[in-house]
C-alpha positions in Angstrom: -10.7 32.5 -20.5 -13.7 30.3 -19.9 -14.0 28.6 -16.9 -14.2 24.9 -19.3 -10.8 25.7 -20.8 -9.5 27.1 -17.6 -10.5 23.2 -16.2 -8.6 21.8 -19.1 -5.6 23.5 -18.5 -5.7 22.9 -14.6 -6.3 18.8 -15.9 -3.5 19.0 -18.1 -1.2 20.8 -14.8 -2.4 17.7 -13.0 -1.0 15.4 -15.0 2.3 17.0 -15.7 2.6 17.4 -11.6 2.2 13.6 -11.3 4.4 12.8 -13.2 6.8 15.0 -11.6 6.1 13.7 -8.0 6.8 10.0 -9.8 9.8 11.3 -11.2 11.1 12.5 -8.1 10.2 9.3 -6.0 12.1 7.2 -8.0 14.9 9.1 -8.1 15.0 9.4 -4.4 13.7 5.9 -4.1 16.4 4.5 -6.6 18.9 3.2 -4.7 16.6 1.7 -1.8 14.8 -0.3 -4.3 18.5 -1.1 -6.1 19.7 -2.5 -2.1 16.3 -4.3 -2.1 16.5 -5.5 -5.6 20.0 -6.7 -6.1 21.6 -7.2 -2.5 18.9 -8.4 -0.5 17.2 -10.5 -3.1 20.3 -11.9 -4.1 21.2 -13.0 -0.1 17.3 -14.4 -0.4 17.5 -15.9 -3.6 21.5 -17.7 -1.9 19.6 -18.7 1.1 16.8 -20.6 -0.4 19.0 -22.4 -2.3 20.5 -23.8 0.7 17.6 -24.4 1.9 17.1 -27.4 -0.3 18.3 -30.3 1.2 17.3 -33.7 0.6 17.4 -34.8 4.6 15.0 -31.9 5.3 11.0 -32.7 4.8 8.5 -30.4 2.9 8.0 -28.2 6.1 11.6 -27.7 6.9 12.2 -26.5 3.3 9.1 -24.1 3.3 9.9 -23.0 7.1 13.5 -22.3 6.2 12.7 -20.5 2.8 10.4 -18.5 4.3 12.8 -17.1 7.1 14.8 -16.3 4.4 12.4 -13.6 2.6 12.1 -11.8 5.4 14.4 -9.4 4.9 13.2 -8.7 1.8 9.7 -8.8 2.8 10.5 -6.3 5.6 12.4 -4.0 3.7 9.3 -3.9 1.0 7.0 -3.3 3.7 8.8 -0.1 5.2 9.5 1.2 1.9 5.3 1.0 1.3 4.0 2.0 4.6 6.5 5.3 3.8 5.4 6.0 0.3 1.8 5.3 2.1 2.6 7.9 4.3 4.1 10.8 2.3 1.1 10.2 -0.3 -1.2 10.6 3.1 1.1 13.9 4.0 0.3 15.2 0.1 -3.3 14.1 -0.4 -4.0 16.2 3.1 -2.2 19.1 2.0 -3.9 19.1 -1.8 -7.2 19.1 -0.2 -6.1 22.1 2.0 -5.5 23.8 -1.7 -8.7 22.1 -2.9 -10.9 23.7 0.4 -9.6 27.1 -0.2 -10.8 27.0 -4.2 -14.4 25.9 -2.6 -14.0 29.0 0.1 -13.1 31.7 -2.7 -16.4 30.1 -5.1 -18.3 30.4 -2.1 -17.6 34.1 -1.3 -17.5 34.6 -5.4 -14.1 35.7 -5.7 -13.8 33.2 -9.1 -11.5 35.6 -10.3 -8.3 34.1 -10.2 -9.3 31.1 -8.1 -7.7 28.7 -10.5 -4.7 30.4 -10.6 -4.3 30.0 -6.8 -5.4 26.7 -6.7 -2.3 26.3 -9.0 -0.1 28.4 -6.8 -1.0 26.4 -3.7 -0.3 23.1 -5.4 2.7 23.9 -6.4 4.2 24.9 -3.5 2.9 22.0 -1.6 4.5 19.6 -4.4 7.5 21.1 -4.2 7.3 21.3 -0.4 6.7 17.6 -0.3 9.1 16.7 -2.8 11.7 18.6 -0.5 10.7 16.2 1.8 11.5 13.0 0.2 15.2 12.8 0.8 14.2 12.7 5.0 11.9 10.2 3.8 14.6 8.0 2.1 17.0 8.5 5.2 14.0 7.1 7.2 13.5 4.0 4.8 17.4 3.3 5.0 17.6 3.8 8.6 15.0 0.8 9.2 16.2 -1.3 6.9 19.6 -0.6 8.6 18.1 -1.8 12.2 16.9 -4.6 10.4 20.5 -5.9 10.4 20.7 -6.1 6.3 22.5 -3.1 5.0 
């Protein structure tokens, strides 16, 4: 197989193994962003309302409606600075798989250097992915502390 259509297929592996990370996030991610979506933004979306009060001024209203996004602003940032963090934890460990296709080019073992490449993302996907329930458990557990369950 030439090494063009080899990179093709390796592309085409790519794609189909981003998608399956996606897939996998928001399955794990699905009921977080279901708590964030319906039962926090529905206590935000009841607080600003009350908020509205003709004897309050401009400020009041815009002090008081901002207090009462912050749970949903908080629970929006852990959920990002985690999904920031696993994609930091899998970008490191894809260029560990990326380094060791450079190593075996270098010392001209070609042969079957795609293939490993392929081996080695894999497992590191599904290691990752493995990780993602811990992940969600983490999310939940500081959204939990934050007093809005």
């Amino acid at each position: 197989m030439s090494y063009g259509l080899e990179q093709q297929i390796f592309q085409e592996r790519m794609m189909k193994i981003g998608n399956e990370i996606n897939d996998a996030v928001q399955q794990q991610l699905s009921g977080v962003q279901d708590h964030v979506n319906f039962t926090l933004q529905k206590a935000y979306f009841k607080c600003a309302y009350d908020c509205f009060d003709r004897q309050r001024n401009q400020k009041e209203i815009s002090n008081c409606v901002e207090r009462c996004s912050g749970p949903v602003v908080r629970a929006n940032n852990v959920v990002e600075s985690e999904m920031a963090k696993f994609q930091e934890r899998l970008s490191r460990s894809l260029m560990v798989c990326q380094d060791r296709l450079e190593a075996n080019k270098l010392s001209n073992q070609k042969e079957g250097a795609i293939k490993e490449l392929e081996s080695c993302i894999d497992r590191t996907v599904k290691e990752h992915i493995q990780t993602l329930p811990h992940v969600v458990d983490r999310v939940k557990l500081a959204i939990a502390k934050d007093g809005y369950q």
